[in-house]
C-alpha positions as protocol buffer text, in pm:
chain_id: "A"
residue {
  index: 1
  type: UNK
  ca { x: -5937 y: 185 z: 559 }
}
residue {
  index: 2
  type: UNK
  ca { x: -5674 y: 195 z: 316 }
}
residue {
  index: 3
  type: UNK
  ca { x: -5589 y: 517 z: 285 }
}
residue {
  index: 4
  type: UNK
  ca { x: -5462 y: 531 z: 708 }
}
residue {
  index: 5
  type: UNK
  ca { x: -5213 y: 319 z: 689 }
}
residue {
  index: 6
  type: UNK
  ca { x: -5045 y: 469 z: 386 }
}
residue {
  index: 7
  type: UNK
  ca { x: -5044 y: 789 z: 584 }
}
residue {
  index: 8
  type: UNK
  ca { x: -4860 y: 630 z: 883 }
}
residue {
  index: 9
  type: UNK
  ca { x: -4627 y: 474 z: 658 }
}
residue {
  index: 10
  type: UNK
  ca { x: -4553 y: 810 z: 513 }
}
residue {
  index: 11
  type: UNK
  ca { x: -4522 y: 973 z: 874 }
}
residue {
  index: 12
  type: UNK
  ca { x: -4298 y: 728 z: 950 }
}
residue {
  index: 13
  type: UNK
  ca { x: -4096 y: 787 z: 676 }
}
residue {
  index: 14
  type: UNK
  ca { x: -4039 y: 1169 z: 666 }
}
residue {
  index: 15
  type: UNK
  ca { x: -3983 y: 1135 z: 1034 }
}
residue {
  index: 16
  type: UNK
  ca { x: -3693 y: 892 z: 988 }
}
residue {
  index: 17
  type: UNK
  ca { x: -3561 y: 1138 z: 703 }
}
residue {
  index: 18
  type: UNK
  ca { x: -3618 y: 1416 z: 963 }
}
residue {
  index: 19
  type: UNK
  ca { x: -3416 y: 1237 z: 1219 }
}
residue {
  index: 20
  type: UNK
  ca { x: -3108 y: 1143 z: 985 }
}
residue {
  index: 21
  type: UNK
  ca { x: -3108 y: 1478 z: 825 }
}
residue {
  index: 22
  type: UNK
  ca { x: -3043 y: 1610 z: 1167 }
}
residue {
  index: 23
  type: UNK
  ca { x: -2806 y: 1335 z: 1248 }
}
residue {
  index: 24
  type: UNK
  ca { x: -2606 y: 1459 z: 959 }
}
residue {
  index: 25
  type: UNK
  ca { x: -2661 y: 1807 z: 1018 }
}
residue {
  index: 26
  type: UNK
  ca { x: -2518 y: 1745 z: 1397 }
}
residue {
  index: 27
  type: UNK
  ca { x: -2231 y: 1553 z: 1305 }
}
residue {
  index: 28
  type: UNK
  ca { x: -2116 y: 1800 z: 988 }
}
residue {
  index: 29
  type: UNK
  ca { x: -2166 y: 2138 z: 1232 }
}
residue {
  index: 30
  type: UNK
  ca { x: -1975 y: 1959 z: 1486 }
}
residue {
  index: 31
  type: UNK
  ca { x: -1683 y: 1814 z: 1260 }
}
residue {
  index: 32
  type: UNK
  ca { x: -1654 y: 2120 z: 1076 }
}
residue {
  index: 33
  type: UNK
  ca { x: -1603 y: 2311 z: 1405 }
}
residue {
  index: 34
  type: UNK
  ca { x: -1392 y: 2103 z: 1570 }
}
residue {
  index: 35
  type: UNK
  ca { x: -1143 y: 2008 z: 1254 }
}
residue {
  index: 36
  type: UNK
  ca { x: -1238 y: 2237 z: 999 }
}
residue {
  index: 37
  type: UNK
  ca { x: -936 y: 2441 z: 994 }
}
residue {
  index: 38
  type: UNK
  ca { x: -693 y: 2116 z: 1069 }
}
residue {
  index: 39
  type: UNK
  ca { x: -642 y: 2041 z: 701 }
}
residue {
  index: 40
  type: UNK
  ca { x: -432 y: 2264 z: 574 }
}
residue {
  index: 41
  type: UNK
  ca { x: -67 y: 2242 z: 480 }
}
residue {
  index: 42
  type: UNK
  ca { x: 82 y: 2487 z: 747 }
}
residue {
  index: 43
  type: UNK
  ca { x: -138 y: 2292 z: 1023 }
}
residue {
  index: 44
  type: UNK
  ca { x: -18 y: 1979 z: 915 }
}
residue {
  index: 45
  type: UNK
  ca { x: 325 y: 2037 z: 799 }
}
residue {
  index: 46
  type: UNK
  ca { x: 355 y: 2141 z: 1207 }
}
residue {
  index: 47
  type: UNK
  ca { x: 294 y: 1800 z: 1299 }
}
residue {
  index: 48
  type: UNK
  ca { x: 485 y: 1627 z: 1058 }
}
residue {
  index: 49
  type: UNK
  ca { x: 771 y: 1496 z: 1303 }
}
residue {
  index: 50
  type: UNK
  ca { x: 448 y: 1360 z: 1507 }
}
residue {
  index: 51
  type: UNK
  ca { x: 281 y: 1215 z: 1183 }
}
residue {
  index: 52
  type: UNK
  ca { x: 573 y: 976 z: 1088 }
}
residue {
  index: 53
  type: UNK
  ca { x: 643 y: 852 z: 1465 }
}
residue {
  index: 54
  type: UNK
  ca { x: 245 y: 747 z: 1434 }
}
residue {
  index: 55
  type: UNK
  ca { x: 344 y: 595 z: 1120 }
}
residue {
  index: 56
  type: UNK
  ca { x: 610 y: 377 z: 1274 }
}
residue {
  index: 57
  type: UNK
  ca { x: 480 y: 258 z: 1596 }
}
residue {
  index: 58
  type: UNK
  ca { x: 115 y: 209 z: 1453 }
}
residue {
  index: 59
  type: UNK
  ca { x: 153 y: 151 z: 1054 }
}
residue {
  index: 60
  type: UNK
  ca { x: -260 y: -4 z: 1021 }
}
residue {
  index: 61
  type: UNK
  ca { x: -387 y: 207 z: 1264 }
}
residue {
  index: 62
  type: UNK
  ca { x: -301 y: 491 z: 1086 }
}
residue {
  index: 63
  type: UNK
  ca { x: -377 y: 381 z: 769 }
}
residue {
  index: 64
  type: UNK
  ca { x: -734 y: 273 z: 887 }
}
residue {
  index: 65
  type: UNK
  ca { x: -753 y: 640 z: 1064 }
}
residue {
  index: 66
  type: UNK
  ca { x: -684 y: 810 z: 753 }
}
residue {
  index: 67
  type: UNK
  ca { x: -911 y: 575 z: 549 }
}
residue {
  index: 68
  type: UNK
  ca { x: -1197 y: 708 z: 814 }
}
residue {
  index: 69
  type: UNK
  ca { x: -1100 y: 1065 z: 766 }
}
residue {
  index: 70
  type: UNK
  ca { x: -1095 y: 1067 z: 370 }
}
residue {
  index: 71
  type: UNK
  ca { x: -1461 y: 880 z: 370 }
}
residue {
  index: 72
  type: UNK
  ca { x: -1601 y: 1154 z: 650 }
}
residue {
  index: 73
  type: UNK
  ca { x: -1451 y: 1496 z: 476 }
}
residue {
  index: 74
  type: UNK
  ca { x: -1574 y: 1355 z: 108 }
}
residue {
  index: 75
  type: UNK
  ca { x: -1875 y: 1202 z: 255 }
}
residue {
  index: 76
  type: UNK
  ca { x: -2023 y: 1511 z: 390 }
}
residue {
  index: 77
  type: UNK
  ca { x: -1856 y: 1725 z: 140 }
}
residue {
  index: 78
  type: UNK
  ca { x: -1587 y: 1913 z: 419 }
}
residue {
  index: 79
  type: UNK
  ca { x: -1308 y: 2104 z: 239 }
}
residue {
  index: 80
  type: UNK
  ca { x: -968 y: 1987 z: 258 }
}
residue {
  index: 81
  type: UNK
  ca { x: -1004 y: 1694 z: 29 }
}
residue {
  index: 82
  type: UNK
  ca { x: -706 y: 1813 z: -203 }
}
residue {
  index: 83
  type: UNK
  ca { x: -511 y: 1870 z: 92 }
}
residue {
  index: 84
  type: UNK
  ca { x: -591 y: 1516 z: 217 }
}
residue {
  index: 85
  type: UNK
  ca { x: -456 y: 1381 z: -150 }
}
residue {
  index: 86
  type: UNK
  ca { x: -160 y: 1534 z: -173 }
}
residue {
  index: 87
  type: UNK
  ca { x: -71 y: 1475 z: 185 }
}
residue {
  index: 88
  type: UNK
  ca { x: -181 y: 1081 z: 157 }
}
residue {
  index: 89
  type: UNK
  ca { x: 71 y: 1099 z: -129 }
}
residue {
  index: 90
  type: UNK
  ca { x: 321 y: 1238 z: 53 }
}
residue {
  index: 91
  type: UNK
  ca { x: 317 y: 1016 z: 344 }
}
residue {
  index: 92
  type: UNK
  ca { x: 196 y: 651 z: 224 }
}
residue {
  index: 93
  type: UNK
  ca { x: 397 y: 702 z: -124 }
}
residue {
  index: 94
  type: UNK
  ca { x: 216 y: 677 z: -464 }
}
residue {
  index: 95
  type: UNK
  ca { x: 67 y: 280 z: -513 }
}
residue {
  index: 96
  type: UNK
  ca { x: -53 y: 269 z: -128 }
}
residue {
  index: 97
  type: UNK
  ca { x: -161 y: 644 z: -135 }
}
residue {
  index: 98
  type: UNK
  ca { x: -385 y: 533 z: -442 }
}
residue {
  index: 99
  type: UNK
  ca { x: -541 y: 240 z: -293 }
}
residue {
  index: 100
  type: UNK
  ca { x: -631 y: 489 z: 15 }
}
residue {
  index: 101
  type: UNK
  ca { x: -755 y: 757 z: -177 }
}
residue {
  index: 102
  type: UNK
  ca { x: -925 y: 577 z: -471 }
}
residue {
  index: 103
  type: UNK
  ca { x: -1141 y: 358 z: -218 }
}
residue {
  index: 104
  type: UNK
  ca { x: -1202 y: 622 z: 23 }
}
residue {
  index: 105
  type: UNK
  ca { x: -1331 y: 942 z: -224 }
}
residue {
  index: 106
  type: UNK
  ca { x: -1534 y: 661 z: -384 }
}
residue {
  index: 107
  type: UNK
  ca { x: -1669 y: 528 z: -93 }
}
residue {
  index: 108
  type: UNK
  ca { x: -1765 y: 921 z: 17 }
}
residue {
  index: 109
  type: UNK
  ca { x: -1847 y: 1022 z: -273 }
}
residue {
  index: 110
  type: UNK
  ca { x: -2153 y: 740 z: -239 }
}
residue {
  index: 111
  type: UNK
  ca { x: -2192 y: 774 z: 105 }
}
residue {
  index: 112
  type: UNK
  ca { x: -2346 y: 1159 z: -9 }
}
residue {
  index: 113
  type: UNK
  ca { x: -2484 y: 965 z: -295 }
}
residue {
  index: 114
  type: UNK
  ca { x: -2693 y: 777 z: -67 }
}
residue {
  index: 115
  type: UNK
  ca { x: -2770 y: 1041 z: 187 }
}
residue {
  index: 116
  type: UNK
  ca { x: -2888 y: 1316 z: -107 }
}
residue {
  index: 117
  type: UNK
  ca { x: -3133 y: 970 z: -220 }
}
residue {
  index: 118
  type: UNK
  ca { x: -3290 y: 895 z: 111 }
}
residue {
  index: 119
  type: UNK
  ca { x: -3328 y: 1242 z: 181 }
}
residue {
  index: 120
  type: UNK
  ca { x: -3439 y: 1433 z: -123 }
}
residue {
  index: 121
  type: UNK
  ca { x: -3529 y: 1252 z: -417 }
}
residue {
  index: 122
  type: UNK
  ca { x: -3873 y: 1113 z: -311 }
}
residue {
  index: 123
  type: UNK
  ca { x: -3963 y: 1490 z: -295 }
}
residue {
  index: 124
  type: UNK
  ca { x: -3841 y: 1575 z: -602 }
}
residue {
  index: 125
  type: UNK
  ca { x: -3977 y: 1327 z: -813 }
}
residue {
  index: 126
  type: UNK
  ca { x: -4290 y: 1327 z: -651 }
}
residue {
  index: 127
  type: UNK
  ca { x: -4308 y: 1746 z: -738 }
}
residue {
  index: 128
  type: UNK
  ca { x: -4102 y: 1736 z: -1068 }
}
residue {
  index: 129
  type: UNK
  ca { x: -4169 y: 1368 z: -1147 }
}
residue {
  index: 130
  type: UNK
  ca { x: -4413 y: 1386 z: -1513 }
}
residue {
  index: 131
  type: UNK
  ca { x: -4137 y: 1652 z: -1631 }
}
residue {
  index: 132
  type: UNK
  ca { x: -3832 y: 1416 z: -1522 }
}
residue {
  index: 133
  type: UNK
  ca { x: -3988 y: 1144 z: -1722 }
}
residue {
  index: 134
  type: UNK
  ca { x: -3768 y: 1158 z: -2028 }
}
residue {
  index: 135
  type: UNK
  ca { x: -3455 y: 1241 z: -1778 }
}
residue {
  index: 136
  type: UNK
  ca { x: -3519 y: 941 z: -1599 }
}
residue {
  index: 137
  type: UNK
  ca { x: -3536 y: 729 z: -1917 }
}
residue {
  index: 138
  type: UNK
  ca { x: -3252 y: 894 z: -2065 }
}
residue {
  index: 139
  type: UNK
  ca { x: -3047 y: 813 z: -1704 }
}
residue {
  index: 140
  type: UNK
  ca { x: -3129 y: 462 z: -1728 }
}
residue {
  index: 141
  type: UNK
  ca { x: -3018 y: 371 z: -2066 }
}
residue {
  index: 142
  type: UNK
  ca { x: -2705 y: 655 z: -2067 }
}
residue {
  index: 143
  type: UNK
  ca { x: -2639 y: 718 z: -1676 }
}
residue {
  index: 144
  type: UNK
  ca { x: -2321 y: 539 z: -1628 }
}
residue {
  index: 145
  type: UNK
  ca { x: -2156 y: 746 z: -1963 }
}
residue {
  index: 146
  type: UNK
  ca { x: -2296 y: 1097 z: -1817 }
}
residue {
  index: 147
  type: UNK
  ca { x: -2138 y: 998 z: -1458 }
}
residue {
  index: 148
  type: UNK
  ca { x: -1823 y: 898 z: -1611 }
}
residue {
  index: 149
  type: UNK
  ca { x: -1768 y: 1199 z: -1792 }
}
residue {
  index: 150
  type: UNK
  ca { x: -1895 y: 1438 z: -1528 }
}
residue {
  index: 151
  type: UNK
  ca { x: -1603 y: 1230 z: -1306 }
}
residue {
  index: 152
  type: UNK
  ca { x: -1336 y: 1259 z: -1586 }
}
residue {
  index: 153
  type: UNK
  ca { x: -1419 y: 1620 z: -1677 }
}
residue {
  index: 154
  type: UNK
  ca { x: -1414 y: 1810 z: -1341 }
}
residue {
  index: 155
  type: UNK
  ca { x: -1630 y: 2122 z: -1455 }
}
residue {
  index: 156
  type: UNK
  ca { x: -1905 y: 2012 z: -1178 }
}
residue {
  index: 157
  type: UNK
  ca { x: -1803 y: 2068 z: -832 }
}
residue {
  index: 158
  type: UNK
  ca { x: -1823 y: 1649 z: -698 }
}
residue {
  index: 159
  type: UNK
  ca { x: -2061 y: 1743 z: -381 }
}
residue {
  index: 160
  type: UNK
  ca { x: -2270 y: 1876 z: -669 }
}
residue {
  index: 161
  type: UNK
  ca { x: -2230 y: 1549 z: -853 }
}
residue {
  index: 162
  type: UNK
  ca { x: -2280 y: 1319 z: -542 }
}
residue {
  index: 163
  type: UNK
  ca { x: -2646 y: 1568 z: -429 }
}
residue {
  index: 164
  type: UNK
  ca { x: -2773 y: 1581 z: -774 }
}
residue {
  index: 165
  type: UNK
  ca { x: -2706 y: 1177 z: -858 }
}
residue {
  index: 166
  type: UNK
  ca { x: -2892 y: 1110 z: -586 }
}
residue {
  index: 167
  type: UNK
  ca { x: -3197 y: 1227 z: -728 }
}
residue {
  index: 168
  type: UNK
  ca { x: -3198 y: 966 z: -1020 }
}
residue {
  index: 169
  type: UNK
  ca { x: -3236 y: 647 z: -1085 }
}
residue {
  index: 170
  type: UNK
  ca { x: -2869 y: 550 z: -1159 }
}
residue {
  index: 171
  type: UNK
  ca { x: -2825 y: 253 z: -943 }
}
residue {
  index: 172
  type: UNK
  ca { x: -2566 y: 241 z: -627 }
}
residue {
  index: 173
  type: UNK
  ca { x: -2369 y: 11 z: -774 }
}
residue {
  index: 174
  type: UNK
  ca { x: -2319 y: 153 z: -1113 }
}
residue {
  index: 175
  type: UNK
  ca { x: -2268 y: 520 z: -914 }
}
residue {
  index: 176
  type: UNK
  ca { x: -2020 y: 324 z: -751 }
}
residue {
  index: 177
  type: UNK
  ca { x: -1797 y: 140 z: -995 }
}
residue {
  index: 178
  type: UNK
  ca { x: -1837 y: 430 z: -1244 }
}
residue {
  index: 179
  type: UNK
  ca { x: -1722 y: 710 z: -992 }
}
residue {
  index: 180
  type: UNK
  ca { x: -1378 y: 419 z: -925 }
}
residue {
  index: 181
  type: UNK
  ca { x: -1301 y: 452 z: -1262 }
}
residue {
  index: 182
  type: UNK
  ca { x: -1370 y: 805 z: -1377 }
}
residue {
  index: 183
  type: UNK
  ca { x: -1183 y: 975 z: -1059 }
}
residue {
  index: 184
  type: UNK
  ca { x: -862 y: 698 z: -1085 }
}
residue {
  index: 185
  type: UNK
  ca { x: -687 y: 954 z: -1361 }
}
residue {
  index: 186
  type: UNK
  ca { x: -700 y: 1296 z: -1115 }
}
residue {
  index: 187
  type: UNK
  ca { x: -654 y: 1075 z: -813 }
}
residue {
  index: 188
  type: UNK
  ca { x: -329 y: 925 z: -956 }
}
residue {
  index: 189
  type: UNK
  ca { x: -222 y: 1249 z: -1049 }
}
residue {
  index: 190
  type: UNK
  ca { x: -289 y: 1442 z: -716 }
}
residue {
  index: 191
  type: UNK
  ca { x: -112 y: 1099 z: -528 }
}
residue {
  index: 192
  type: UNK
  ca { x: 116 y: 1119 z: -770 }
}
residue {
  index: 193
  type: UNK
  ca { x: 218 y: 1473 z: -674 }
}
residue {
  index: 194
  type: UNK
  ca { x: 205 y: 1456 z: -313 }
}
residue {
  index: 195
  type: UNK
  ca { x: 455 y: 1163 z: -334 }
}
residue {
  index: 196
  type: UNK
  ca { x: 710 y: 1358 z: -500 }
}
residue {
  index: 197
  type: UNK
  ca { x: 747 y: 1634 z: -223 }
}
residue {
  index: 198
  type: UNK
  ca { x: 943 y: 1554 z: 57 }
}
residue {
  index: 199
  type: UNK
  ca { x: 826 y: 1730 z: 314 }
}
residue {
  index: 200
  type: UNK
  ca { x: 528 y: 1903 z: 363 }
}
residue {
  index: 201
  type: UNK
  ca { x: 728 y: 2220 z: 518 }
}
residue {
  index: 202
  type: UNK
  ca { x: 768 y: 2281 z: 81 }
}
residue {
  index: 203
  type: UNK
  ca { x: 358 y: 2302 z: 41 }
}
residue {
  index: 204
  type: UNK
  ca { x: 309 y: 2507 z: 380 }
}
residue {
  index: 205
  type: UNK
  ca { x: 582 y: 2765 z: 272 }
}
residue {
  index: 206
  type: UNK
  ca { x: 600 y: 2753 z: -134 }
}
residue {
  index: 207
  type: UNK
  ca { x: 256 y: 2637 z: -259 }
}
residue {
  index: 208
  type: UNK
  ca { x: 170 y: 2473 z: -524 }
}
residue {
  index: 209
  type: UNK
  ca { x: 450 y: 2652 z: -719 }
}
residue {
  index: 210
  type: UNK
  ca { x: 678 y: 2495 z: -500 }
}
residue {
  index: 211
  type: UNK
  ca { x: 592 y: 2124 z: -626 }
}
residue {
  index: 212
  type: UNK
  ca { x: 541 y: 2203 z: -996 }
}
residue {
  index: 213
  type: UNK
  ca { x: 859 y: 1996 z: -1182 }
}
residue {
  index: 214
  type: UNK
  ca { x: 870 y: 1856 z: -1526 }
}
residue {
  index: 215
  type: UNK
  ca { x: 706 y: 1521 z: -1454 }
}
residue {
  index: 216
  type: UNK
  ca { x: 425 y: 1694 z: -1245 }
}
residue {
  index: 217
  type: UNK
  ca { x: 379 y: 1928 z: -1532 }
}
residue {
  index: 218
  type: UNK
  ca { x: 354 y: 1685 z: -1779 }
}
residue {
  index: 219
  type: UNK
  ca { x: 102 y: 1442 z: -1569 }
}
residue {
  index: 220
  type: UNK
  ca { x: -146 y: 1778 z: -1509 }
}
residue {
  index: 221
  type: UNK
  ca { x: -105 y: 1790 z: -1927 }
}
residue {
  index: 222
  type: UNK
  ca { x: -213 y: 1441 z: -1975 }
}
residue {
  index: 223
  type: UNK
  ca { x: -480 y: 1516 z: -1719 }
}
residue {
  index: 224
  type: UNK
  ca { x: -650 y: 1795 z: -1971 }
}
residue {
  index: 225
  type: UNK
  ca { x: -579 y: 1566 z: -2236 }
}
residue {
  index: 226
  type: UNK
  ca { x: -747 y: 1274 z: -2130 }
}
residue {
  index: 227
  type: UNK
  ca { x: -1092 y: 1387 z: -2122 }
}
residue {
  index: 228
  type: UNK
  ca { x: -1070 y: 1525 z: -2475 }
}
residue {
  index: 229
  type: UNK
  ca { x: -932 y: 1192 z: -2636 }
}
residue {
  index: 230
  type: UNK
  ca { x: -1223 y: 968 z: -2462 }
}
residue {
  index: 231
  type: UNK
  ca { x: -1462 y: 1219 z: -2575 }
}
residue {
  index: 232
  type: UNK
  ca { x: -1366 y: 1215 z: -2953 }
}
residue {
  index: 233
  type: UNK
  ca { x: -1335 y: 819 z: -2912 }
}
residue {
  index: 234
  type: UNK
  ca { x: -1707 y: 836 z: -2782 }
}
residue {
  index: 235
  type: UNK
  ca { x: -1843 y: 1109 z: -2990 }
}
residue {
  index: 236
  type: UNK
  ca { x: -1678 y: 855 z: -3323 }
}
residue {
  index: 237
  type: UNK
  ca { x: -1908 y: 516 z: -3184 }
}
residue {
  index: 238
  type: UNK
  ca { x: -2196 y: 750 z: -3009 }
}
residue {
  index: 239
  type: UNK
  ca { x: -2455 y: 720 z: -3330 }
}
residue {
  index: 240
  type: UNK
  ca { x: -2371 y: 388 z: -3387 }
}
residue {
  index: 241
  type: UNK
  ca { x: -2503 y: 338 z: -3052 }
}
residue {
  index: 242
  type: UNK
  ca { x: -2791 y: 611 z: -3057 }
}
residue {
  index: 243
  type: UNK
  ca { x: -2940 y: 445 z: -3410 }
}
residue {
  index: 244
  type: UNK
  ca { x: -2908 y: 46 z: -3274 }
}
residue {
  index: 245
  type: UNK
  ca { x: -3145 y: 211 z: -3013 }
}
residue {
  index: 246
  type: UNK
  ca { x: -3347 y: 379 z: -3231 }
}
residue {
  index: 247
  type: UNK
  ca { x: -3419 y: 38 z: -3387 }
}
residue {
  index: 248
  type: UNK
  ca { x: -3465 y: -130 z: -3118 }
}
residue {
  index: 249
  type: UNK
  ca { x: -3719 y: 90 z: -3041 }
}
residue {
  index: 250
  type: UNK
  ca { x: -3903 y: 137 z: -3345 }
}
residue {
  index: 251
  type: UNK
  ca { x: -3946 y: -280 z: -3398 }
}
C-alpha cells in the first residue's frame, strides 16, 4: 500500500523533469539559432546608429530588454556574454552598466543553478550519494568560501560552476549573494572597459588590442592580483578556523 504511491510520486516527478528539460532544450536550440551569431562586435557595431536612437526614444525599455537578454544568454550558458559586458559598458556607461550586468550574470548564473538542481542532482546523489557524504559535509560548513573563490579565480568555465553547484547542497541564497560578490571585481573591470571605447566600430575593426590603454592595463593587473592577495589573507586565518572546528567537534 505504501510503496504505490511513492512510485507515482516519483513518476510524477521525473516526468515534470522530463518536460522542463525539454522546455529548456526547445527554447536554447531555438535561441541559439535564431540569435546565436547576433552578439558579436561586427554585428552589433552595424547597428549602432539604431542602438542609440532606441536608447533615446525608449531609455527603460531598453534597459529592461537588455536586462532580459543578459539573464537568457548567462542563464542557459549562450556565448556572447563578454561581448554583452563590454557592449553594456559601452552604451549605459560604467555605474549603470554595473548595476545591469552585476544583477543580470547573477541572476543567470542561478537561474542554471537552479535548472542543473531540479534536473540532475536527485540522480546523482541518489547513484554517488554514500561517496559524496564527506563532500556534502565539507560544502555545508565551507561552500560559500569554495564558490567565492571559484567566482574570483576564473580557472572554471562559470556554466561549469553554475551545472556542478547545482548538485550540492549550497543553498540558493548563499549561491546567490556569494556569486554578487565574487564576480563584482571582473564585472567592473569588463564594464569598466567597454565604457572607455567610444564606439563599437574600434572592437569590430581593432579587437581587443584596440581598447588596451594604460588604465585598462592596469585594472586587468589588479584583476590577477586580487585573487592572490584574498587567498594569502585566507590561507593566514584558514587554521585558525579549521582547529576552532576541530574542537568543536571533538567536545
Amino acid at each position: 500500500m505504501d510503496s504505490q504511491p511513492h512510485t507515482n510520486i516519483s513518476s510524477t516527478t521525473i516526468w515534470r523533469k522530463l518536460l522542463v528539460a525539454f522546455i529548456v532544450a526547445i527554447v536554447a536550440g531555438i535561441g541559439y539559432s535564431q540569435f546565436g551569431d547576433s552578439l558579436t562586435f561586427q554585428n552589433l557595431a552595424t547597428k549602432e546608429t539604431q542602438l542609440r536612437a532606441w536608447q533615446q526614444d525608449h531609455p527603460l525599455l531598453v534597459y529592461g530588454a537588455a536586462l532580459l537578454i543578459y539573464v537568457a544568454v548567462t542563464g542557459l550558458s549562450f556565448p556572447g556574454a563578454t561581448v554583452l559586458t563590454l557592449t553594456c559598458g559601452w552604451f549605459f556607461g560604467f555605474w549603470r552598466g554595473l548595476l545591469l550586468v552585476s544583477c543580470a550574470s547573477t541572476t543567470g548564473a542561478t537561474v542554471a543553478f537552479l535548472a542543473s538542481r531540479f534536473l540532475l542532482r536527485d540522480a546523482v546523489q541518489r547513484r554517488f550519494g554514500e561517496r559524496l557524504v564527506t563532500f556534502n559535509q565539507s560544502l555545508e560548513r565551507e561552500g560559500a568560501f569554495y564558490l567565492f573563490m571559484l567566482r574570483l579565480i576564473p580557472v572554471v568555465p562559470f556554466f561549469v560552476i553554475n551545472v556542478v553547484m547545482g548538485l550540492t547542497p549550497v543553498r540558493t541564497r548563499t549561491y546567490w549573494w556569494v556569486s554578487q560578490l565574487g564576480m563584482l571585481p571582473g564585472t567592473a573591470v569588463y564594464v569598466y572597459v567597454g565604457s572607455t571605447v567610444p564606439k563599437l566600430t574600434t572592437l569590430a575593426e581593432k579587437g581587443a588590442t584596440g581598447i588596451l590603454s594604460p588604465q585598462v592595463l592596469m585594472a586587468f593587473a589588479l584583476l590577477g592580483i586580487m585573487p592572490l592577495v584574498i587567498r594569502k589573507v585566507v590561507q593566514r586565518f584558514r587554521p585558525t578556523v579549521s582547529s576552532k572546528s576541530a574542537d568543536d567537534t571533538h567536545t
